[in-house]
Structure formats: C-alpha cells, structure tokens
C-alpha positions in Angstrom: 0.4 12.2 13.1 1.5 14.8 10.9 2.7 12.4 8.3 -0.7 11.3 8.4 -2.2 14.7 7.8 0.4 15.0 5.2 -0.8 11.5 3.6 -4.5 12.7 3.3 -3.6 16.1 1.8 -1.4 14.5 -0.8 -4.3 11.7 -1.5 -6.5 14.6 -1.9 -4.4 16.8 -4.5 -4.0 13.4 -6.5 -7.6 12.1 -6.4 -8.1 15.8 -7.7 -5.8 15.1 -10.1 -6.9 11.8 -11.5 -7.8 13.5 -14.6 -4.9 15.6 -15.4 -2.4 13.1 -14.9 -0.9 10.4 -11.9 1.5 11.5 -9.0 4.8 10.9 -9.6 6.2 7.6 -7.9 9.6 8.4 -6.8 9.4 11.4 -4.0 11.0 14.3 -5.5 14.0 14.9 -3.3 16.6 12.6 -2.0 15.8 13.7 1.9 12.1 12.5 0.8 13.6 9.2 -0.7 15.3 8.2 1.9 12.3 9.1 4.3 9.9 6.4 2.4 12.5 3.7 2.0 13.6 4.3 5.9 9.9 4.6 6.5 9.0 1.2 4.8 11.9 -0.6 7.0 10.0 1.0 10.2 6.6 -0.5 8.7 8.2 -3.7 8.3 9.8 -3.8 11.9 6.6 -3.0 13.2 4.5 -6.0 11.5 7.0 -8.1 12.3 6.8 -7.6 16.2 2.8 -7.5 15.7 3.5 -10.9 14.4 6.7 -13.1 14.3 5.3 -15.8 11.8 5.3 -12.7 9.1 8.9 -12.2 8.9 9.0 -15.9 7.7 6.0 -15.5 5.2 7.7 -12.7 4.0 11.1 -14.8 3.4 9.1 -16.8 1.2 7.8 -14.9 -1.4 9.0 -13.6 -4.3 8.8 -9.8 -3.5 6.6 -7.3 -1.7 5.8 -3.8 -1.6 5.4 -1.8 1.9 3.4 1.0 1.9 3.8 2.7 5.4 1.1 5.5 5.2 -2.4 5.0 2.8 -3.9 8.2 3.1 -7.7 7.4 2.5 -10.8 9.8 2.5 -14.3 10.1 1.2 -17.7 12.2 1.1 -19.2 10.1 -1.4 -16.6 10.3 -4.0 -13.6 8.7 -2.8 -9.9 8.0 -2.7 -6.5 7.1 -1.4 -2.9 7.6 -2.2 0.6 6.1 -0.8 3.9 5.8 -1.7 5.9 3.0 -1.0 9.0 0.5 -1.7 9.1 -2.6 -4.0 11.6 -5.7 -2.3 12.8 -8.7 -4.0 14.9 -10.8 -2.2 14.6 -9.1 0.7 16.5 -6.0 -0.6 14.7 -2.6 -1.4 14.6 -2.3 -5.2 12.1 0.7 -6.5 9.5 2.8 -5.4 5.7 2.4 -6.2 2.6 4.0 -5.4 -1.0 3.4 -4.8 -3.5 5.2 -6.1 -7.9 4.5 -5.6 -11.0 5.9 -6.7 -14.1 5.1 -5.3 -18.1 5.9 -5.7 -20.8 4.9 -3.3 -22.0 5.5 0.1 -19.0 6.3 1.9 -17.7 9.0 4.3 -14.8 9.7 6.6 -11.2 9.5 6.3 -8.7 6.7 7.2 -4.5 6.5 7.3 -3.1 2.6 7.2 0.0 0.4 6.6 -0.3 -1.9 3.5 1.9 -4.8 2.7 1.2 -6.6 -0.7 3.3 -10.0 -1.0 3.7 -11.7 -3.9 3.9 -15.2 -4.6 5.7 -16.1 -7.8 8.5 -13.9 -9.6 5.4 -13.2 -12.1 3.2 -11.5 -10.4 6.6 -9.4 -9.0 6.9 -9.1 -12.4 3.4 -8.0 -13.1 3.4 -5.5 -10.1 6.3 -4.0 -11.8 4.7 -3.5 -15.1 2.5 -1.0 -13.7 0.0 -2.9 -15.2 -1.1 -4.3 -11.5 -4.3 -3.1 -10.1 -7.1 -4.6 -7.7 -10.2 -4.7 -9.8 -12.3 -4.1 -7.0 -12.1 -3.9 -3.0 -9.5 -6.7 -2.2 -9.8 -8.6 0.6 -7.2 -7.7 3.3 -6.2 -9.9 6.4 -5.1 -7.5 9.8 -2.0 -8.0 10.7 -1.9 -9.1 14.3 -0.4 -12.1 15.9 -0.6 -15.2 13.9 -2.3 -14.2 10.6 1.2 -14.5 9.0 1.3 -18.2 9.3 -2.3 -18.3 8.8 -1.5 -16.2 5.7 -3.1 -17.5 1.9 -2.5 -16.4 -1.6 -5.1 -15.3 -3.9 -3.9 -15.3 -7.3 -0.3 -15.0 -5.9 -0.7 -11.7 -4.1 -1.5 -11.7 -0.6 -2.5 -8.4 1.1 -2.1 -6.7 4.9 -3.4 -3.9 6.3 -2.3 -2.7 9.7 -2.4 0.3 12.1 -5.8 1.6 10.5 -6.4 5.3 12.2 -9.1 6.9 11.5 -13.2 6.5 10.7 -14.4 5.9 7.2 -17.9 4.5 7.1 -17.7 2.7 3.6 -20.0 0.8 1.3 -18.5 1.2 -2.4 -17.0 0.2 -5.3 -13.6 0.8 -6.4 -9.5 -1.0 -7.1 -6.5 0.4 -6.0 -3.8 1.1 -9.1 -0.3 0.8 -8.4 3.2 2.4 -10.6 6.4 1.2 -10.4 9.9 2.9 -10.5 13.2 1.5 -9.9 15.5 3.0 -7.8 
C-alpha cells in the first residue's frame, strides 16, 4: 500500500511538472534500481499465476515492458506516472517510464499493473526510441485466466492491465508517453 501512496505522489509532482521538464527514467539510486527491476519480476510472477497461457504469450514476442505500480489520479485534469523495466528475450534490459495527461470529466485516483508486449523487434525498437506513445485511451484486456491465449495484437503492441486499486470515475481524452533508458 505504501508503494501505492508513494506511486500517486510521484504521478502528482510529475503531472505538476509536465511543463518544466519529464521525470527521470532510471530511479536515482541503486537500492531504488534494484527495487523496480525486482519489483517488475514480482509483477510478472503474479500475472503469470493469474493466468498460465501469459507466460507463453510472453515467450513469443519480441519484448515487453512491466510496469508494476501506475499511479493514476484526477479532478478533472488528469494524470498518471510509473516506472518500469524494458525485456527482450526474456532478459531485463533498461528502464522506462509512463507518463499521461488527461482532460475531461474525470475524478478519483487509481494504482495498477501494466504490461505492454510487443510484437515485432520494430515496435521494441520503436518503444525504445522514446518516440512510443498511445495517441489516445488504448484499449487494455484484464489480465485474468485465459485472456493470455485469447491475447491479439494491435499494431504489434498488446496491452494488460491488472490489480487495478482504487476508484477513478473517468470519461476523457488523453495517451500515455513512454522514455527509455538502458541499463
């Protein structure tokens, strides 16, 4: 829970500071390293016992980035933050981060597990360019039992959500951003 309260705050600070300039990708300090990359294998452990068919989607795509905790709030304006890992071949390679603004009717505050897979070494690729961004709400299946093999690529990314805690009431209009940084 408190890395959770922690998520929220940080997403706050950086949707403050949209303007001024982006959150920094890595974690700072090598104890806080080692806590996202060890947190992303927990996030992984856990989708894969919500659903054994994901382990073996997974194996098959080019890469994928876990992001354990997506902080996400809103009064009208707004936003969510998370800091994650980038795999290729199964092996953790680089950080990243997600960053989204939003405006429309919305209000509450939300903290979830993302996975993004990607299809084809080009969109890894892509991803890693920092050039990558949802250009508006992208559709995300819930990981339970069975949506791995039920699992579809949309212009080779595929996106899960899990674990959403929280109550955000949400009608808007917004992308998510994501940088890259190798390890």
């Amino acid at each position: 829970m408190r890395s959770i309260v922690a998520t929220l705050f940080t997403a706050s600070i950086c949707l403050a500071s949209l303007g001024v300039g982006a959150c920094s990708t890595a974690p700072r300090t090598e104890s806080a390293r080692a806590d996202i990359r060890a947190d992303a294998e927990a996030a992984l452990s856990k989708a894969r016992r919500a659903d054994p068919s994901f382990g073996d989607f997974l194996s098959r795509a080019a890469g994928y980035a876990v992001f354990p905790t997506v902080g996400k709030g809103a009064v009208g304006v707004g936003g969510a933050y998370g800091r994650g890992v980038l795999y290729e071949g199964g092996r953790q390679v680089g950080y990243c981060d997600l960053s989204q603004g939003s405006l429309g009717f919305q209000l509450g505050g939300q903290a979830y597990t993302q996975i993004i897979a990607f299809e084809t070494p080009n969109a890894v690729d892509h991803f890693k360019s920092g050039n990558f961004a949802f250009a508006a709400q992208a559709t995300a299946v819930a990981l339970r039992s069975g949506a791995g093999s039920n699992a579809r690529y949309e212009n080779n990314v595929a996106v899960f959500t899990m674990d959403e805690a929280g109550l955000m009431f949400e009608a808007s209009v917004g992308g998510q951003k994501f940088a890259y940084q190798p390890f």
